[in-house]
C-alpha positions as CSV (number, residue, x, y, z in Angstrom):
1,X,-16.5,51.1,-51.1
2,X,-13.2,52.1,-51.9
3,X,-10.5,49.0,-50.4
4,X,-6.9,48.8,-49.5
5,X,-4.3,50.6,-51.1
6,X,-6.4,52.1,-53.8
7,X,-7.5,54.2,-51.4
8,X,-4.6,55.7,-50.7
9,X,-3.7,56.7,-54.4
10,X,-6.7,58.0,-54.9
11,X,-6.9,60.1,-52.1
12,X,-3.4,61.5,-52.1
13,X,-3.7,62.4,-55.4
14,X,-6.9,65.3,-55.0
15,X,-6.0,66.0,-51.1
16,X,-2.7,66.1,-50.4
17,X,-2.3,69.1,-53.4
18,X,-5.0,71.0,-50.4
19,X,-6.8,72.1,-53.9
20,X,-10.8,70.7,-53.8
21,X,-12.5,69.2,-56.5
22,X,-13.7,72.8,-58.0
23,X,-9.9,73.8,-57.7
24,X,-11.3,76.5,-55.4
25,X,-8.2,76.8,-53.0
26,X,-6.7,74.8,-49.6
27,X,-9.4,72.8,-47.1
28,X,-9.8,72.9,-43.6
29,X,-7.4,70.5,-41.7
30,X,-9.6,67.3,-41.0
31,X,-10.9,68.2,-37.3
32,X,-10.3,64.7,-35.6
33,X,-11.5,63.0,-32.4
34,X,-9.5,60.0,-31.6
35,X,-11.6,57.9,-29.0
36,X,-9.1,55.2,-27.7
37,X,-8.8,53.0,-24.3
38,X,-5.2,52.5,-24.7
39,X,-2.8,55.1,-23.7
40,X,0.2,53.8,-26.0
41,X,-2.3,53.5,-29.2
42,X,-3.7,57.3,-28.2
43,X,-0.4,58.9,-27.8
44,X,0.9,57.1,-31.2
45,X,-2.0,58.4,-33.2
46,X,-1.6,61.7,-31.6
47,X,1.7,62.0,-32.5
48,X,1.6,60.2,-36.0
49,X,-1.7,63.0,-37.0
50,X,0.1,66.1,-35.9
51,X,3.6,65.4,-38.8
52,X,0.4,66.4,-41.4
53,X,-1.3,69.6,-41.7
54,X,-4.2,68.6,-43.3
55,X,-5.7,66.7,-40.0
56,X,-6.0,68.1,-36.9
57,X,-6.9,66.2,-33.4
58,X,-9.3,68.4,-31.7
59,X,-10.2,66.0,-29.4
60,X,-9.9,62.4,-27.2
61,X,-11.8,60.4,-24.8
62,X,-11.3,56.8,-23.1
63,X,-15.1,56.1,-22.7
64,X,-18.0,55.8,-24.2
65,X,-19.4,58.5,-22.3
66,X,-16.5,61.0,-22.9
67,X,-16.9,59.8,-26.5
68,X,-20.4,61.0,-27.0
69,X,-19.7,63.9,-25.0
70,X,-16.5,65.3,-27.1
71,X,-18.4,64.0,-30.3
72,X,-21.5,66.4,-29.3
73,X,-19.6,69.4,-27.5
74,X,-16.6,69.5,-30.5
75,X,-18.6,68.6,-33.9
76,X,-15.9,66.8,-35.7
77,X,-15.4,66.1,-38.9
78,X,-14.2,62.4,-38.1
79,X,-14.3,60.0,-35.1
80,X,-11.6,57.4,-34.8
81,X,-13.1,54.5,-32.5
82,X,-12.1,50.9,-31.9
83,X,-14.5,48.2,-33.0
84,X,-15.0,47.4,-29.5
85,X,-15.6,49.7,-26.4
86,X,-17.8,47.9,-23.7
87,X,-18.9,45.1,-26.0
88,X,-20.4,44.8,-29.4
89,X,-23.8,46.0,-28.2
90,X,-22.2,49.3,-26.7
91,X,-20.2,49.5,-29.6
92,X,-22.9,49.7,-31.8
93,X,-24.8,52.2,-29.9
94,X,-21.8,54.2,-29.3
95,X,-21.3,54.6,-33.2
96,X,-25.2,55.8,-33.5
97,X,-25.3,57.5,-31.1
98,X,-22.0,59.7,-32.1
99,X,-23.5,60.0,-36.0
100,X,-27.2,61.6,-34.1
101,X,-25.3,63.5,-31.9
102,X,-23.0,65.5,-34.8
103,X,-22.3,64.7,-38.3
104,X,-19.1,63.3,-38.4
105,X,-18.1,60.5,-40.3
106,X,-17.3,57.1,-38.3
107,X,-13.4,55.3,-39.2
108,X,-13.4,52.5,-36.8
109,X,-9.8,52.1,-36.7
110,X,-9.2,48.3,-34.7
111,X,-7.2,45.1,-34.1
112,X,-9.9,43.1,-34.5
113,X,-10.8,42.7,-38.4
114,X,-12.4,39.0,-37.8
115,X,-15.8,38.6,-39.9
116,X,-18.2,39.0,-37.1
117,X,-15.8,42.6,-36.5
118,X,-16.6,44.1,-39.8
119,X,-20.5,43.4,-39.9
120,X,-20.7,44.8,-36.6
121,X,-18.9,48.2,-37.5
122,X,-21.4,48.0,-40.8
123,X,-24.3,47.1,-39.1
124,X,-23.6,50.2,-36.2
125,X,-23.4,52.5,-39.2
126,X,-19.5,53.3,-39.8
127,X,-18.1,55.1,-42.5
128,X,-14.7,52.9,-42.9
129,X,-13.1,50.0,-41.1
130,X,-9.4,50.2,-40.8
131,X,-7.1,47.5,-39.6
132,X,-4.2,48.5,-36.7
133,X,-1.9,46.3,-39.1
134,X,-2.1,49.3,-42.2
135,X,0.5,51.9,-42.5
136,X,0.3,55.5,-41.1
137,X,-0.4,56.7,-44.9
138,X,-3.2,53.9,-45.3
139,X,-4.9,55.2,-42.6
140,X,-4.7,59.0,-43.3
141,X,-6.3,57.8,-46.6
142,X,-9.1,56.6,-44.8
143,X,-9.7,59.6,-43.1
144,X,-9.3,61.8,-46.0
145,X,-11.6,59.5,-47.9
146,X,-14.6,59.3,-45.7
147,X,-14.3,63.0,-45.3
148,X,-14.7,63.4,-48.6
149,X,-17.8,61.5,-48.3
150,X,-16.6,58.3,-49.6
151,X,-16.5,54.7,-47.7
152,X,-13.2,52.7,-46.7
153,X,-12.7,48.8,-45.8
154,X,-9.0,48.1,-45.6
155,X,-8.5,45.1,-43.3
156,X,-4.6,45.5,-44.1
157,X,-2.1,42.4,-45.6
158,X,-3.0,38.9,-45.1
159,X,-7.0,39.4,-45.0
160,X,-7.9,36.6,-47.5
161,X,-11.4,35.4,-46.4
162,X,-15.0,36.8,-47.5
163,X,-17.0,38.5,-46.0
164,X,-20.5,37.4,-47.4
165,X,-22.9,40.0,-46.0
166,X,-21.7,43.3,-45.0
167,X,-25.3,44.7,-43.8
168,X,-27.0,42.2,-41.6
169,X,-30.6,41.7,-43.3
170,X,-32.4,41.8,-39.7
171,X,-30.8,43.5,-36.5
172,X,-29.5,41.3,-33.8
173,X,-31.8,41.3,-31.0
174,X,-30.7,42.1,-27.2
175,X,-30.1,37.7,-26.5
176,X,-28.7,37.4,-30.2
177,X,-25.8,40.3,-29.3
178,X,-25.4,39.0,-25.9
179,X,-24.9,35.3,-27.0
180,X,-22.6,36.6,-29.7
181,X,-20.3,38.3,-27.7
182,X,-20.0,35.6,-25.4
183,X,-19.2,33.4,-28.8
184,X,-16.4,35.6,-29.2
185,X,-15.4,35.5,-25.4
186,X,-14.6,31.4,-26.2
187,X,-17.6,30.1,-24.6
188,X,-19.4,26.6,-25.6
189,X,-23.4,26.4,-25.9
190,X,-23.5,24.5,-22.8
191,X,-21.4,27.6,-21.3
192,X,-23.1,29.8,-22.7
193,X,-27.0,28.3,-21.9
194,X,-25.6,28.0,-18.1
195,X,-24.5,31.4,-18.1
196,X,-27.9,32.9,-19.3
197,X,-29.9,30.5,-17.6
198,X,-31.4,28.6,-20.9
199,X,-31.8,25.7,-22.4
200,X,-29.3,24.6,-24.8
201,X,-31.4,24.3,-27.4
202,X,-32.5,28.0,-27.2
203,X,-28.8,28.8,-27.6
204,X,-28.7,26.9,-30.8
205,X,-31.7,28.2,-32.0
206,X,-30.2,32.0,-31.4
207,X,-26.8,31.1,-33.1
208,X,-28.7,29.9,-36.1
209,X,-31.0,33.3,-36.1
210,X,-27.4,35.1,-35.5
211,X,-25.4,33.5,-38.5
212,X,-28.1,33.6,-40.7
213,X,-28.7,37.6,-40.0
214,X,-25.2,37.6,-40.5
215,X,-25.1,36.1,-44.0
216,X,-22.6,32.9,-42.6
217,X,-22.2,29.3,-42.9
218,X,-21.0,28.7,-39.3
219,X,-20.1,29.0,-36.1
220,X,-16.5,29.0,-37.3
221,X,-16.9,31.7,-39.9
222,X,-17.4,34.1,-36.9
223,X,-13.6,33.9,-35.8
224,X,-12.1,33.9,-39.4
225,X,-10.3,36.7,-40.8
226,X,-12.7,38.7,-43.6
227,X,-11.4,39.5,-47.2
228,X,-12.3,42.9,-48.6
229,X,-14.1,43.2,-51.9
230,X,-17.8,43.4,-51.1
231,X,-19.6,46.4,-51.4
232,X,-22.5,46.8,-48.2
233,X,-25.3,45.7,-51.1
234,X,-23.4,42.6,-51.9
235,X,-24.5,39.5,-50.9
C-alpha cells in the first residue's frame, strides 16, 4: 500500500507525462463518479477535477441508491464515496455492492480517518482511504494510483497513531456493527444495552468480540486518530 506523499511522486511522475507504462501513447481521462451528501463538498470536487484533463466526472449521486445505480448504469473507472453514508453497516454494503455491480476501483475520500474509519473502508473492500484534510494534488494521486491498480492510505498531516489490523480477522456480525456505530454515536454500555434491549453484560461481551475482530486494545482506541504504515496483511 502505497501512503502519503509518496504517492503523489510516484504517480505524477508515469501519469501526468499521459505516456503508459509500455510508452504506448496518452490514456483515457479517469472516468469518475463522485458520490457525496454534501452539496458544498460535491461542487468543490467537481470543480477542483475538471482544471485536469486526465480525470473526468461522469457522474454523482447523494444516496446510496443513486450511488449503485450511477455505479451500474455508468461503469466507472473510480468511485469517490465518504466513509460513511447511512451508517457503517450501509457503508460497507454500499462499497460491495458498487465493486459487484462494475469494476471500478473504490477511493473513499472522508473526514473521518479515526481507527475504527479505516478498518471499516478495508474491511467493505476499498481500494484507498483518503483524508478531506490532503491537498487537491494528494488526492488526484490517489485516484491515478488506484486506477493504475495500485492501493492508497493517506490519512493527511497529523495522523500519528497505529492502526494494528487493517483487515478484520472475522466480520462484524449484524449486533457487533450496530453496537459499534452506536459506540461511535457517544453512547455508554448502559445506553447502549437500554437502547437494544440487553443486558449489559451482553454489550460487553460484543465490544470485546468487536475490538478483538478489530485487532485493538480498547474501547478508546476506536476514537483515536490511525497512523499510516501498515500494509492490509500486517498485524
Amino acid at each position: 500500500m502505497i501512503i502519503g506523499s509518496t504517492t503523489e511522486v510516484v504517480v505524477r511522475s508515469s501519469v501526468r507525462t499521459g505516456v503508459d507504462e509500455g510508452g504506448e501513447g496518452v490514456s483515457p481521462p479517469i472516468r469518475v463518479l463522485l458520490v457525496e451528501d454534501h452539496p458544498v463538498v460535491l461542487r468543490g470536487l467537481q470543480a477542483m477535477m475538471r482544471e485536469h484533463d486526465d480525470v473526468a466526472v461522469v457522474g454523482e449521486a447523494g444516496t446510496a441508491v443513486e450511488a449503485l445505480s450511477q455505479a451500474s448504469r455508468l461503469q466507472p473507472d473510480v468511485v469517490v464515496l465518504p466513509v460513511r453514508l447511512g451508517g457503517i453497516r450501509a457503508s460497507i454494503e454500499l462499497c460491495r455492492s458498487i465493486k459487484t455491480a462494475c469494476t471500478a476501483r473504490v477511493v473513499v475520500f472522508t473526514s473521518f480517518t479515526r481507527t475504527v474509519d479505516v478498518q471499516m473502508a478495508m474491511l467493505a473492500g476499498a481500494d484507498a482511504l483518503v483524508a478531506k484534510t490532503v491537498s487537491a494534488d494528494a488526492l488526484l494521486a490517489a485516484l491515478r494510483q488506484v486506477r493504475a491498480g495500485g492501493e492508497v492510505l493517506d490519512l493527511g498531516p497529523g495522523a500519528d497513531r497505529p492502526t494494528p489490523r487493517l483487515t478484520p480477522a472475522e466480520p462484524l456480525t449484524d449486533r457487533e456493527a450496530q453496537i459499534l456505530q452506536l459506540v461511535l454515536d457517544g453512547l455508554t454500555n448502559p445506553q447502549m444495552a437500554q437502547r437494544l434491549r440487553i443486558e449489559v453484560t451482553t454489550v460487553r461481551t460484543h465490544m470485546r468480540s468487536i475490538l478483538r475482530k478489530l485487532g485493538l486494545e480498547s474501547r478508546r482506541d476506536l476514537v483515536q486518530p490511525a497512523r499510516p504504515g501498515l500494509d492490509r496483511g500486517e498485524a
